[in-house]
Each structure stands twice: as structure tokens, then as C-alpha cells.
mmCIF file as gemmi writes it, N, C-alpha and C atoms, coordinates in Angstrom:
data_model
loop_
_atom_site.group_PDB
_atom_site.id
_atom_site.type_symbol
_atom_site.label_atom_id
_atom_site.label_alt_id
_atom_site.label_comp_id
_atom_site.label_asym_id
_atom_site.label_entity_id
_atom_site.label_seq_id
_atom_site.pdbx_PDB_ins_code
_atom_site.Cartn_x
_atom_site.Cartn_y
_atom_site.Cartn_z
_atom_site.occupancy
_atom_site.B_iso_or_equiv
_atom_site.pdbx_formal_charge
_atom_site.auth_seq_id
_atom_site.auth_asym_id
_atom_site.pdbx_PDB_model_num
ATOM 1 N N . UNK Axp A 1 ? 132.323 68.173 43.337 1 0 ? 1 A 1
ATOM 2 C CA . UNK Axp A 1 ? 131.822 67.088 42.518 1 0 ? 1 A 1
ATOM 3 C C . UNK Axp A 1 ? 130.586 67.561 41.75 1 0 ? 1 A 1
ATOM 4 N N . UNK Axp A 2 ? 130.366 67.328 40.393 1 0 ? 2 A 1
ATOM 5 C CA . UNK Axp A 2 ? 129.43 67.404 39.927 1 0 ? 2 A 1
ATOM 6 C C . UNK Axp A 2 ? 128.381 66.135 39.77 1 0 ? 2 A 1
ATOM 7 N N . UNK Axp A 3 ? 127.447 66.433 39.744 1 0 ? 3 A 1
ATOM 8 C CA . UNK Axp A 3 ? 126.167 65.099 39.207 1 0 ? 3 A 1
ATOM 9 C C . UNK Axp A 3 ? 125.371 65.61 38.028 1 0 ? 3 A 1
ATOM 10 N N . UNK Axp A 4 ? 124.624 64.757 37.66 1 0 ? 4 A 1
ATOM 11 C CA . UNK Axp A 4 ? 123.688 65.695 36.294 1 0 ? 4 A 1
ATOM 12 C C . UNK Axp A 4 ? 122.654 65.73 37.17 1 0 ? 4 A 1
ATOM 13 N N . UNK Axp A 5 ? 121.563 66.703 36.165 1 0 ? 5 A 1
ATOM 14 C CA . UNK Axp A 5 ? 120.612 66.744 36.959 1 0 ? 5 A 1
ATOM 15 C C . UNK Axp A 5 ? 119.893 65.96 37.075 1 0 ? 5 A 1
ATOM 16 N N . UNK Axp A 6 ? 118.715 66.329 38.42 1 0 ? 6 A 1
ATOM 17 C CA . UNK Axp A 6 ? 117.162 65.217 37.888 1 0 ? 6 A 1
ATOM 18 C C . UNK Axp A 6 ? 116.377 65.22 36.286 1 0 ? 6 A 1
ATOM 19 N N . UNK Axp A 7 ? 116.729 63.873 36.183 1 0 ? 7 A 1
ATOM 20 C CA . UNK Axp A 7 ? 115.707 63.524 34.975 1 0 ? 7 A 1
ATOM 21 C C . UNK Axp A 7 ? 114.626 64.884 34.674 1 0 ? 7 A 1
ATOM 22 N N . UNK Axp A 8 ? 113.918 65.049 35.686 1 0 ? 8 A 1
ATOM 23 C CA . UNK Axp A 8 ? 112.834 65.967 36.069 1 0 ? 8 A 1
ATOM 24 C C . UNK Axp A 8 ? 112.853 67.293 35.169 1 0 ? 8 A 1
ATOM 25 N N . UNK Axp A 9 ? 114.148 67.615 35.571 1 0 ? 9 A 1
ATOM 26 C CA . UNK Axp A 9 ? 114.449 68.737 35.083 1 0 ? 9 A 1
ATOM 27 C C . UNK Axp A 9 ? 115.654 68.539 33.647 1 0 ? 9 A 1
ATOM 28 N N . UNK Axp A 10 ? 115.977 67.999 33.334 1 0 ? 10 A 1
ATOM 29 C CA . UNK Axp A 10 ? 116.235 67.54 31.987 1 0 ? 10 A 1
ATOM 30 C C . UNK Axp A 10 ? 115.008 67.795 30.951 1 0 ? 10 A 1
ATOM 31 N N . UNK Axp A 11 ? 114.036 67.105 31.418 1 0 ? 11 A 1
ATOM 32 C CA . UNK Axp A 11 ? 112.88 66.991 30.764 1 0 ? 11 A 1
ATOM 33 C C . UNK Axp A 11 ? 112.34 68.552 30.95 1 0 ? 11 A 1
ATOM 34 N N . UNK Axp A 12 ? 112.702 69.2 31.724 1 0 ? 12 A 1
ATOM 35 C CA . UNK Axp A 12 ? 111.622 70.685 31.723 1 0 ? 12 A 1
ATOM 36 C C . UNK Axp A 12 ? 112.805 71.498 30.347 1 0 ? 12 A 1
ATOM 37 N N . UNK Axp A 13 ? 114.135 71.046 30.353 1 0 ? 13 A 1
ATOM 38 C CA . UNK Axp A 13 ? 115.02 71.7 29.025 1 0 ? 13 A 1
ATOM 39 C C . UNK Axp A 13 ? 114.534 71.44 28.273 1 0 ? 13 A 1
ATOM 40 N N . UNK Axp A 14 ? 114.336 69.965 28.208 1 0 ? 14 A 1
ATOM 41 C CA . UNK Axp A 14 ? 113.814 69.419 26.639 1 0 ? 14 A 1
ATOM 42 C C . UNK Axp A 14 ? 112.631 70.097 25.848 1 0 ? 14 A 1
ATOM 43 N N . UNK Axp A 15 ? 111.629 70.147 27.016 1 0 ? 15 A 1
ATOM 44 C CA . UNK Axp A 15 ? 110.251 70.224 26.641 1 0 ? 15 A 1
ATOM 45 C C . UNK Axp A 15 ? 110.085 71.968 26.243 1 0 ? 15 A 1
ATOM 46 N N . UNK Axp A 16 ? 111.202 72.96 27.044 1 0 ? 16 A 1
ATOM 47 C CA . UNK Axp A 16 ? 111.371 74.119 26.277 1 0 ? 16 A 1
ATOM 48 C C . UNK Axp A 16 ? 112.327 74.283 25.037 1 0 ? 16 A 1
ATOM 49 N N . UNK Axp A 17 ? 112.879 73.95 24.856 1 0 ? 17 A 1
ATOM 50 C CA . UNK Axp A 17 ? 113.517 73.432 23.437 1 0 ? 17 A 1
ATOM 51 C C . UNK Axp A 17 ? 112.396 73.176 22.285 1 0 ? 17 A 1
ATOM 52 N N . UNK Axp A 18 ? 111.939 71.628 22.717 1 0 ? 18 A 1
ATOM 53 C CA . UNK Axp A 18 ? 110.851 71.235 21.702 1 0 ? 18 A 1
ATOM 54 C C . UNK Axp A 18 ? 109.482 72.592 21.522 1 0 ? 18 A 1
ATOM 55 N N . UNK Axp A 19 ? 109.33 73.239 22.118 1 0 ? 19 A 1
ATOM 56 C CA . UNK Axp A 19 ? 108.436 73.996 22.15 1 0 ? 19 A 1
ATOM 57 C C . UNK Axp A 19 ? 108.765 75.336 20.996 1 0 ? 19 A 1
ATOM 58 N N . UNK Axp A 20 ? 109.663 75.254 20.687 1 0 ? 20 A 1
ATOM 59 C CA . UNK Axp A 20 ? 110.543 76.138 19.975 1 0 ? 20 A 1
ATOM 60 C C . UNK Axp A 20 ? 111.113 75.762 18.66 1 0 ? 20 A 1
ATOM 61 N N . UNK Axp A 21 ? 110.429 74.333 18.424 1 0 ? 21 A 1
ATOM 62 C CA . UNK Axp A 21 ? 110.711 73.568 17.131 1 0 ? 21 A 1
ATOM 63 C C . UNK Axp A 21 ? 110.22 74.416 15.292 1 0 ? 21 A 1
ATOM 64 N N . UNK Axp A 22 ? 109.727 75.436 15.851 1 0 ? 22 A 1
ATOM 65 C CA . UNK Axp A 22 ? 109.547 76.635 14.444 1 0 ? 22 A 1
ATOM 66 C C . UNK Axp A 22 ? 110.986 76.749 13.899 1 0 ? 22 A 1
ATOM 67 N N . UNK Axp A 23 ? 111.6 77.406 15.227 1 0 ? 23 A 1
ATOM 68 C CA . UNK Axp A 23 ? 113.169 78.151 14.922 1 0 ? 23 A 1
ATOM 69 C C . UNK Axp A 23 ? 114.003 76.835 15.04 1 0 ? 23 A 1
ATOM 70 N N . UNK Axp A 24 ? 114.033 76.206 16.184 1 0 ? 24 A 1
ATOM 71 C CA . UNK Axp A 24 ? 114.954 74.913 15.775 1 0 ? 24 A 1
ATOM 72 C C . UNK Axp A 24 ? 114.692 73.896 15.212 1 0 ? 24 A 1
ATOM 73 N N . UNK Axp A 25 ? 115.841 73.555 14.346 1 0 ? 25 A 1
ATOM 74 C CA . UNK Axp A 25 ? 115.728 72.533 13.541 1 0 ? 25 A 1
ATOM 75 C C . UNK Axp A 25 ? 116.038 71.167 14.121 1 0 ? 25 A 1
ATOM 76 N N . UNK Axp A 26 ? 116.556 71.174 15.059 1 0 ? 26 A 1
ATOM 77 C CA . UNK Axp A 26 ? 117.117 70.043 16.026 1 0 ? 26 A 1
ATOM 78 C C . UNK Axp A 26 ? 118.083 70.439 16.916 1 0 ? 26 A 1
ATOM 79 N N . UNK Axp A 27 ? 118.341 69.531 17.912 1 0 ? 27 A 1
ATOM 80 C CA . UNK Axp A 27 ? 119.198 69.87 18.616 1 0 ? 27 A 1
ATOM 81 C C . UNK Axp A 27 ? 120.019 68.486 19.455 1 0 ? 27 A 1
ATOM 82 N N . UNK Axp A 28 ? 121.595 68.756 19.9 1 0 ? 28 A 1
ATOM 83 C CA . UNK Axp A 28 ? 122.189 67.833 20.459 1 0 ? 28 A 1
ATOM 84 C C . UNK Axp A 28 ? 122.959 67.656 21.311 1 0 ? 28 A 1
ATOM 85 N N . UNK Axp A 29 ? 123.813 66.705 21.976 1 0 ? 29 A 1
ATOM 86 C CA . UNK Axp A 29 ? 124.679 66.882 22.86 1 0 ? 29 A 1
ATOM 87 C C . UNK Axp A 29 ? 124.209 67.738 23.929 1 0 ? 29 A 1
ATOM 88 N N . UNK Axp A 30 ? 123.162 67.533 24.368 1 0 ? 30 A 1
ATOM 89 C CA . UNK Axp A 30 ? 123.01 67.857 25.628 1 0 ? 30 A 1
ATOM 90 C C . UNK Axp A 30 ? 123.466 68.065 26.645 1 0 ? 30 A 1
ATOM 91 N N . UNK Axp A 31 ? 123.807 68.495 27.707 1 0 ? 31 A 1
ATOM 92 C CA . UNK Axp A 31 ? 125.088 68.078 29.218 1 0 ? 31 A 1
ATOM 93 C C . UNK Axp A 31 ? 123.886 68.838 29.888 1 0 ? 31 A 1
ATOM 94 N N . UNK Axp A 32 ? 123.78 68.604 30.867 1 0 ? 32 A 1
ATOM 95 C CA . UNK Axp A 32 ? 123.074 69.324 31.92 1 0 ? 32 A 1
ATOM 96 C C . UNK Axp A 32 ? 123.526 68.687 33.279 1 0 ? 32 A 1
ATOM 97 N N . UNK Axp A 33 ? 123.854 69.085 34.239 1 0 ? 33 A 1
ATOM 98 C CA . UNK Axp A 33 ? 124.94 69.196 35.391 1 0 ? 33 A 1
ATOM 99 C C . UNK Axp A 33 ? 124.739 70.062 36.123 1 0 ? 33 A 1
ATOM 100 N N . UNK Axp A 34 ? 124.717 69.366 37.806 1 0 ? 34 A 1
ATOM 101 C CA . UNK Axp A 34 ? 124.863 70.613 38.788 1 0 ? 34 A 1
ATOM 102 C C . UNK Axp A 34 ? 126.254 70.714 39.357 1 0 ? 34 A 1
ATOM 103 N N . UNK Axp A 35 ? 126.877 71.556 40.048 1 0 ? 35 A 1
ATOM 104 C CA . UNK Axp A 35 ? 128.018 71.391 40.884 1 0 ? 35 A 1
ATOM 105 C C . UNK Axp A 35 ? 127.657 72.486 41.715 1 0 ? 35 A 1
ATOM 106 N N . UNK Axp A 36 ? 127.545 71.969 42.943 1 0 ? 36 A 1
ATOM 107 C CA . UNK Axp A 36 ? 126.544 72.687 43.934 1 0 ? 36 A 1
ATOM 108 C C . UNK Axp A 36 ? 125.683 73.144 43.939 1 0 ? 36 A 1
ATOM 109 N N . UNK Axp A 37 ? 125.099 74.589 44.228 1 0 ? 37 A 1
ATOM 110 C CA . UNK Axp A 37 ? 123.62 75.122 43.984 1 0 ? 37 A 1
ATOM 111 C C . UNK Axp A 37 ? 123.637 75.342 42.669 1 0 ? 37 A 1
ATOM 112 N N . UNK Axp A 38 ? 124.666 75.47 41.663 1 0 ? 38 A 1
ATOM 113 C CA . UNK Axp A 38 ? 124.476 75.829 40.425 1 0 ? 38 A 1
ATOM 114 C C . UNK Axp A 38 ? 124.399 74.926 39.33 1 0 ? 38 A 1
ATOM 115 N N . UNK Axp A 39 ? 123.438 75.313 38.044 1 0 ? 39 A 1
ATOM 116 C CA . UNK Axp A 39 ? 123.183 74.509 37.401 1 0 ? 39 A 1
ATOM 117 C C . UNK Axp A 39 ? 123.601 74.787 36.131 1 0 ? 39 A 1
ATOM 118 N N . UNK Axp A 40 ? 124.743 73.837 35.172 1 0 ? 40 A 1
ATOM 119 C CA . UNK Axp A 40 ? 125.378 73.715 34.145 1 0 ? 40 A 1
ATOM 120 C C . UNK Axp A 40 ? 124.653 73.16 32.945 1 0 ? 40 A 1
ATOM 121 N N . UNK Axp A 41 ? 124.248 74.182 31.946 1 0 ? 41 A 1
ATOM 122 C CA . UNK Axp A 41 ? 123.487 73.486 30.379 1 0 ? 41 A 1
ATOM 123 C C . UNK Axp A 41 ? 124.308 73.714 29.507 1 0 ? 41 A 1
ATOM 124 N N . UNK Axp A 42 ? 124.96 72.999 28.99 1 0 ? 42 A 1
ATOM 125 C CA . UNK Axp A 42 ? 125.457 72.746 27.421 1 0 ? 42 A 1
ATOM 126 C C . UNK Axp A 42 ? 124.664 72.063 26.086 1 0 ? 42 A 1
ATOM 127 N N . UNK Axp A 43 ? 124.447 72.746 25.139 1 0 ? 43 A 1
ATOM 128 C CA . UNK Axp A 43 ? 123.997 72.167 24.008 1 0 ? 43 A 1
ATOM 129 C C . UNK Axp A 43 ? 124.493 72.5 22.709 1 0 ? 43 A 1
ATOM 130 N N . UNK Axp A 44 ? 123.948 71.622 21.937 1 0 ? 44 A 1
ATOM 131 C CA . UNK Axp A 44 ? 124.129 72.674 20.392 1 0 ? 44 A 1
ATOM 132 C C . UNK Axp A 44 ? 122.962 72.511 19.783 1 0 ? 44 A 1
ATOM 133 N N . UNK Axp A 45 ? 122.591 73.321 19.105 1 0 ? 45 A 1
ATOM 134 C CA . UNK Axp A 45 ? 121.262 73.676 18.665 1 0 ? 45 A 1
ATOM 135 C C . UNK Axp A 45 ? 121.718 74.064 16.755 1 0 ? 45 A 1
ATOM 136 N N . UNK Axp A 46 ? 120.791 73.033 15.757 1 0 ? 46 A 1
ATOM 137 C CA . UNK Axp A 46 ? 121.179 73.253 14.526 1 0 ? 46 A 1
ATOM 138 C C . UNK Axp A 46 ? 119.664 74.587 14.309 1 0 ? 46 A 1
ATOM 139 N N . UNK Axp A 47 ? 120.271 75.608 13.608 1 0 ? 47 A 1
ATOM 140 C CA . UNK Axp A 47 ? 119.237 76.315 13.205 1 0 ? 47 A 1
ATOM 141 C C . UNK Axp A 47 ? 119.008 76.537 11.708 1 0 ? 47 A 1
ATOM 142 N N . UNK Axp A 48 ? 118.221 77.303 10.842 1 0 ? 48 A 1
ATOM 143 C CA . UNK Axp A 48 ? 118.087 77.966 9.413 1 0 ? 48 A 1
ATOM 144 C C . UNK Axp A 48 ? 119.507 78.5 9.251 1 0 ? 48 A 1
ATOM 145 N N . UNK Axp A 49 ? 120.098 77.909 8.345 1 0 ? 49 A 1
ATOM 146 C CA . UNK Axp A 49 ? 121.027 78.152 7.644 1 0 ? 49 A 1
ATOM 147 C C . UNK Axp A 49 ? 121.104 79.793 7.181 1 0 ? 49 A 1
ATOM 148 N N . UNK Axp A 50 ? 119.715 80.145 6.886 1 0 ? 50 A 1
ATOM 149 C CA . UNK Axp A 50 ? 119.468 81.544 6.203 1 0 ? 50 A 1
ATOM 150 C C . UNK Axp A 50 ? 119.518 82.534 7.196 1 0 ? 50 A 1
ATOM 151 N N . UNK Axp A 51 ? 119.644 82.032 8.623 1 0 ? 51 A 1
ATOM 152 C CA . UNK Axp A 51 ? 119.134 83.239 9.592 1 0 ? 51 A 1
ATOM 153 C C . UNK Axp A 51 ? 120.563 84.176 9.959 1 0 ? 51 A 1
ATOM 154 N N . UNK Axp A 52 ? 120.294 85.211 10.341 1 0 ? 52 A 1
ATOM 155 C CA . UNK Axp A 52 ? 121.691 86.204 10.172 1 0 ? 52 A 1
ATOM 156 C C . UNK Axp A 52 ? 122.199 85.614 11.587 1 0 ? 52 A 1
ATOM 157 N N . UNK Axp A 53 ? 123.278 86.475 11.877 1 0 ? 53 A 1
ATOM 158 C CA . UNK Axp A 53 ? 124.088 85.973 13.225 1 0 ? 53 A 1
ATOM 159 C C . UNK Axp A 53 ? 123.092 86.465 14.429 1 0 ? 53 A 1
ATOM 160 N N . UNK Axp A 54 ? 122.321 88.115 13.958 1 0 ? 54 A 1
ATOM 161 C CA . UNK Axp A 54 ? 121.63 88.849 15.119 1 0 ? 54 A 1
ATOM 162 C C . UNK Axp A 54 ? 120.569 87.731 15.449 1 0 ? 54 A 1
ATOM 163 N N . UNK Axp A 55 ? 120.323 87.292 14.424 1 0 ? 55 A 1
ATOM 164 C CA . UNK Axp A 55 ? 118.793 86.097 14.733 1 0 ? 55 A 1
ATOM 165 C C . UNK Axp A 55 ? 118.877 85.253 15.594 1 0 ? 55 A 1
ATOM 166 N N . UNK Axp A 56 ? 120.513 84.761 15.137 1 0 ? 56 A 1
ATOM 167 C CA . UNK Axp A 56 ? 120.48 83.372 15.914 1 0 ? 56 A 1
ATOM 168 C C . UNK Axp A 56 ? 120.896 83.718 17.438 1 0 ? 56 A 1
ATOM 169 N N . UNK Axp A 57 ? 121.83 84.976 17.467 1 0 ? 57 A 1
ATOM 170 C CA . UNK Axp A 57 ? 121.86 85.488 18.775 1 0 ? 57 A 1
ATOM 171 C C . UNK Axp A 57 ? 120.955 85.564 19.79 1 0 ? 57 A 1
ATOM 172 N N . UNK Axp A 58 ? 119.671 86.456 18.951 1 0 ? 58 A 1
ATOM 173 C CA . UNK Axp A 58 ? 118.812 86.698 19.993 1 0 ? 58 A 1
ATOM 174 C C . UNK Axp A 58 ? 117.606 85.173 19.857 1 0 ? 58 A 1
ATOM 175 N N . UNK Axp A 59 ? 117.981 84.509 19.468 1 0 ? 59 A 1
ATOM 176 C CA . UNK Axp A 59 ? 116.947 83.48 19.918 1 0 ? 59 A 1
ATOM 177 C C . UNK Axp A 59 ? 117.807 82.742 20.869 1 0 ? 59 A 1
ATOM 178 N N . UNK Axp A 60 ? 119.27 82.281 20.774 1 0 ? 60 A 1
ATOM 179 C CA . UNK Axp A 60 ? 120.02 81.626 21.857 1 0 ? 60 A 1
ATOM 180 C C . UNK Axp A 60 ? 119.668 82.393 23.037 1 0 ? 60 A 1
ATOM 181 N N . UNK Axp A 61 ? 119.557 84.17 23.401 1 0 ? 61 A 1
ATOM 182 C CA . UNK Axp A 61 ? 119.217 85.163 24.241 1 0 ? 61 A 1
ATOM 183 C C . UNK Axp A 61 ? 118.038 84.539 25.034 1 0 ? 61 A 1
ATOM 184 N N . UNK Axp A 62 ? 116.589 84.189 24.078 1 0 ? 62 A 1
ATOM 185 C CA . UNK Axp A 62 ? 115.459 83.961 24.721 1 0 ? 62 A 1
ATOM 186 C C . UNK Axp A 62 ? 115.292 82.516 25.073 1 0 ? 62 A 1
ATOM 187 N N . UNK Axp A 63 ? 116.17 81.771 24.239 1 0 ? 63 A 1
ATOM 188 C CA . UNK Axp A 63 ? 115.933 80.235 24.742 1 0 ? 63 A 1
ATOM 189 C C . UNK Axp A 63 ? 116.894 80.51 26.166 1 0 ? 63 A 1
ATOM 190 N N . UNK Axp A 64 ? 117.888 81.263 27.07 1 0 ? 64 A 1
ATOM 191 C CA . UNK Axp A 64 ? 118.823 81.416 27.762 1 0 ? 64 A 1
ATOM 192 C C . UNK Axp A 64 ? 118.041 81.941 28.682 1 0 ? 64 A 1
ATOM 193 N N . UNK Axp A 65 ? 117.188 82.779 28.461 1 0 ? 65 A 1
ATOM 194 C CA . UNK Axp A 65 ? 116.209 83.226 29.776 1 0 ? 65 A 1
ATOM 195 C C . UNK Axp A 65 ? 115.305 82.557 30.004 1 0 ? 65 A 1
ATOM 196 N N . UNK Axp A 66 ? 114.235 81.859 29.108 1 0 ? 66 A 1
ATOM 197 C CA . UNK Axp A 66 ? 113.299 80.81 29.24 1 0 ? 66 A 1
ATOM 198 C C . UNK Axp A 66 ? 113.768 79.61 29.633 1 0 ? 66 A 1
ATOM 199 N N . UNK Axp A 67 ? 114.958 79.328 29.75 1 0 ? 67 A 1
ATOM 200 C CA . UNK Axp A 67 ? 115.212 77.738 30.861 1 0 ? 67 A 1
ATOM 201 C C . UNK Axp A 67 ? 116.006 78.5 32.068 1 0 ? 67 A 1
ATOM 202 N N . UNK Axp A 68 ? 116.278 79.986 31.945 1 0 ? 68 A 1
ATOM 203 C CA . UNK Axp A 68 ? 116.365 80.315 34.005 1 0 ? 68 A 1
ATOM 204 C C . UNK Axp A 68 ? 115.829 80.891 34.21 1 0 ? 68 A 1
ATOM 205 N N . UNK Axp A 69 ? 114.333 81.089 33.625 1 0 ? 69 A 1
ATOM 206 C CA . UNK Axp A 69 ? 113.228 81.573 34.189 1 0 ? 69 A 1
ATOM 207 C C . UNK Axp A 69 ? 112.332 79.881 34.67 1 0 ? 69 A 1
ATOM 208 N N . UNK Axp A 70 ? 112.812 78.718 34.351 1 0 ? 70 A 1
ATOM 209 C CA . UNK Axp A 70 ? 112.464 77.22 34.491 1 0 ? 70 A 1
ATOM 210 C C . UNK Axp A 70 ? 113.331 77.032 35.216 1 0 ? 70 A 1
ATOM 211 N N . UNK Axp A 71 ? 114.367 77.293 35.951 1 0 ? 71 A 1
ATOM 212 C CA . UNK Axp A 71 ? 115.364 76.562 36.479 1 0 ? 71 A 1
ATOM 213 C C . UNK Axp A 71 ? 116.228 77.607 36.905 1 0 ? 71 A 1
ATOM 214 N N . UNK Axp A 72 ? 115.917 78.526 38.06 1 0 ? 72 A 1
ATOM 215 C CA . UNK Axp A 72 ? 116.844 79.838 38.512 1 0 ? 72 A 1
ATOM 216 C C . UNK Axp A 72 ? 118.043 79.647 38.657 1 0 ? 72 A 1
ATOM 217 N N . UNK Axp A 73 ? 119.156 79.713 38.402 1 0 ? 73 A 1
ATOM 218 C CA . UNK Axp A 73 ? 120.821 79.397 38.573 1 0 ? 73 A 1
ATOM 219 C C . UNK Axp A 73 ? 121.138 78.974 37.922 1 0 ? 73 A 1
ATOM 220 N N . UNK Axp A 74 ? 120.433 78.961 36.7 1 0 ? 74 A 1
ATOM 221 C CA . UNK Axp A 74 ? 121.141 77.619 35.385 1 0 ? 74 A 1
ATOM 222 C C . UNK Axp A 74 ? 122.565 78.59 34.554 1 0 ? 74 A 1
ATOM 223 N N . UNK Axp A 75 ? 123.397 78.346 34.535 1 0 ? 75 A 1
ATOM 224 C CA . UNK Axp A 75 ? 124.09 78.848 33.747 1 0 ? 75 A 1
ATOM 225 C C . UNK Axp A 75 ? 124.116 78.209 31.894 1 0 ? 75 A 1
ATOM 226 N N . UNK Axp A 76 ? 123.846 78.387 30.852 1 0 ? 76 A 1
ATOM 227 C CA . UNK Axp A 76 ? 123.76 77.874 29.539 1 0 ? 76 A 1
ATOM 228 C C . UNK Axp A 76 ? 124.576 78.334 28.657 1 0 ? 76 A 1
ATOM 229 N N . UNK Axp A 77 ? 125.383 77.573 27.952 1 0 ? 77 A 1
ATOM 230 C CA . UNK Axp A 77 ? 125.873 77.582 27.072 1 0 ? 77 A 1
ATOM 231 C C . UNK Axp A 77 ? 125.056 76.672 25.536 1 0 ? 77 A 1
ATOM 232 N N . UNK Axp A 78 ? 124.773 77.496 24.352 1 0 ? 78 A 1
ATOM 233 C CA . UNK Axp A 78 ? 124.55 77.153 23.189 1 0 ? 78 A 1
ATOM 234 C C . UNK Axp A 78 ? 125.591 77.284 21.757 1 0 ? 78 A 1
ATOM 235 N N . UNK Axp A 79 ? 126.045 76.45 21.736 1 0 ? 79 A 1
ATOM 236 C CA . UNK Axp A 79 ? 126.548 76.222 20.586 1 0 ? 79 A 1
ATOM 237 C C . UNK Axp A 79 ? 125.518 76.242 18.94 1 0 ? 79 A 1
ATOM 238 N N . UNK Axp A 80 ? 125.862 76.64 18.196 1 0 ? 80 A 1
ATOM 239 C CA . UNK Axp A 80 ? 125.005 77.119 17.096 1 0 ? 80 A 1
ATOM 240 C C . UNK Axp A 80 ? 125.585 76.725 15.736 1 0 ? 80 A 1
ATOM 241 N N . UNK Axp A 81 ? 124.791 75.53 15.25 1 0 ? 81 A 1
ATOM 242 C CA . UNK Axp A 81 ? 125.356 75.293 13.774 1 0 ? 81 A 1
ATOM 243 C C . UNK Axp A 81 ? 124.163 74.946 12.878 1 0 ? 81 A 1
ATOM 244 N N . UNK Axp A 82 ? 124.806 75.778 11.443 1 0 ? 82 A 1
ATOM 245 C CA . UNK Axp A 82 ? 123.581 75.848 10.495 1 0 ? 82 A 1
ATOM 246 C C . UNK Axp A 82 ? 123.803 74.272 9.856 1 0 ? 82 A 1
ATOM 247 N N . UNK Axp A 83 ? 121.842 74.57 9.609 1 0 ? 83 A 1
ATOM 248 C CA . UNK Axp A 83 ? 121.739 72.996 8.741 1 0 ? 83 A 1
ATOM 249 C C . UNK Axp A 83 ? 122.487 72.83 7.584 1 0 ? 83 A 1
ATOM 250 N N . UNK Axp A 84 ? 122.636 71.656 6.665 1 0 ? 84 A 1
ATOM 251 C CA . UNK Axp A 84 ? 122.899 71.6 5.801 1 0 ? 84 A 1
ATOM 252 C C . UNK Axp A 84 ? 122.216 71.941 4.69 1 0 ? 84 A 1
ATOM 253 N N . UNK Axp A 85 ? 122.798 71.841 3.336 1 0 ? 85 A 1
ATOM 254 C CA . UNK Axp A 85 ? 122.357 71.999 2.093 1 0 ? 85 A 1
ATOM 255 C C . UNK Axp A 85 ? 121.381 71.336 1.295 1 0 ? 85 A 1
ATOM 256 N N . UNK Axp A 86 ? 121.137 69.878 2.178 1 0 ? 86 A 1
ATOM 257 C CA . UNK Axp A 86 ? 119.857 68.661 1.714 1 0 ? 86 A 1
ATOM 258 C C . UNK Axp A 86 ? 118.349 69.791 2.949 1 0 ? 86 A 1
ATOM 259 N N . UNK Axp A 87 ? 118.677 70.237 3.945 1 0 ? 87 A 1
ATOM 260 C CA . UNK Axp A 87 ? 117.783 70.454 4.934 1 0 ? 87 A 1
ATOM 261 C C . UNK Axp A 87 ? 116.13 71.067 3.586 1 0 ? 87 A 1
ATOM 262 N N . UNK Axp A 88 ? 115.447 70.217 4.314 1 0 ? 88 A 1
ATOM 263 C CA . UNK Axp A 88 ? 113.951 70.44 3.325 1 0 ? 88 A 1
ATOM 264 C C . UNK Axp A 88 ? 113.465 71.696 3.543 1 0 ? 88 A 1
ATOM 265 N N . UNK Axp A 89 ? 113.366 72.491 5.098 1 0 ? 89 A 1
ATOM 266 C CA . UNK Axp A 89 ? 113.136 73.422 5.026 1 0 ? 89 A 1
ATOM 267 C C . UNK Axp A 89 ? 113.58 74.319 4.546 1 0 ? 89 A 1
ATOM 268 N N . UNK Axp A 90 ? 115.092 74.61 4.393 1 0 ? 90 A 1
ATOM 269 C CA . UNK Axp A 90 ? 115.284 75.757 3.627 1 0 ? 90 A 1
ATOM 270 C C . UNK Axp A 90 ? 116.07 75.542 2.033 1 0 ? 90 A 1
ATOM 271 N N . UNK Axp A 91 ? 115.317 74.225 1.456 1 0 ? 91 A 1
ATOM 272 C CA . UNK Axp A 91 ? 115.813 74.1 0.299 1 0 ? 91 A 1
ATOM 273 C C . UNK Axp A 91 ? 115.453 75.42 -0.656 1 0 ? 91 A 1
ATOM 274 N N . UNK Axp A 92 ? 115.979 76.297 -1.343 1 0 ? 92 A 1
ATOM 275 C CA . UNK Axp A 92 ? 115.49 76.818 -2.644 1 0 ? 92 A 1
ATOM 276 C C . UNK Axp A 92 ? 115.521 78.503 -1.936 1 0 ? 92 A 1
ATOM 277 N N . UNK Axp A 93 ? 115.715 78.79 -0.762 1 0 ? 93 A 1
ATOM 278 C CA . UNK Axp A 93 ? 116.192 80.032 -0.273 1 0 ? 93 A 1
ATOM 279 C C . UNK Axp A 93 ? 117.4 80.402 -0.708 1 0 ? 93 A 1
């Protein structure tokens, strides 16, 4: 059986996420879930449209160690989609 997690620790994802609001542009669909000692993160994360694939790789890389260096056993999955064409930040790139 799975459960989600404590609030507690929801909030320690969030708050490393938000901390990281330079590179992300937003983010959604959250899942966070244990099923036994192990802990299940799903998200999707919208980034710069302009950034190459290596970019967005290695920042999914460091956001992936910085919440199981917060939460040892987390397994994460990030889904990755660029902003749109209205997005203010990277209008005119």
C-alpha cells in the first residue's frame, strides 16, 4: 500500500524547488508517496525554453540530489517542459 507523504516533508520538496525559482519557471503535478521505506517524487517542472537539453539535464541531476540529500530514499522522477512563447522572461531571445 502506498500513502503520500507527511505534509512535513512535502513542504521540505516544495521549499527546495522554490529555492531554485532563477532556473524554474514553475512547477506542477506534484505526487509525492511512500510505499514502504521508500519514497516516490513525481513532478513536472516548466523551464527556459532557450536552455539546451544538457542544461535542463543537469539541473533535473542537482534538483535529484538536493531532495535525497533532504529526504534519503527518495526516488524522483522530473518531467521537463519548456515555457511558452507569451513567457516574459524569455521574450525576445
Amino acid at each position: 500500500m502506498d500513502s503520500s507523504l507527511p505534509e512535513d516533508e512535502q513542504s521540505r520538496i516544495r521549499k527546495i524547488l522554490d529555492a531554485h525559482r532563477e532556473e524554474i519557471l514553475s512547477y506542477h503535478a506534484l505526487r509525492a508517496r511512500r510505499i514502504g521505506s521508500q519514497r516516490f517524487v513525481d513532478l513536472h517542472v516548466v523551464l527556459h525554453r532557450t536552455l539546451s537539453v544538457g542544461e535542463a539535464h543537469a539541473l533535473c541531476d542537482h534538483l535529484e540530489a538536493h531532495v535525497a540529500e533532504e529526504l534519503p530514499g527518495t526516488d524522483i522522477t522530473i518531467h521537463v517542459e519548456p515555457c511558452g512563447p507569451d513567457c516574459p522572461r524569455c521574450r525576445g531571445r
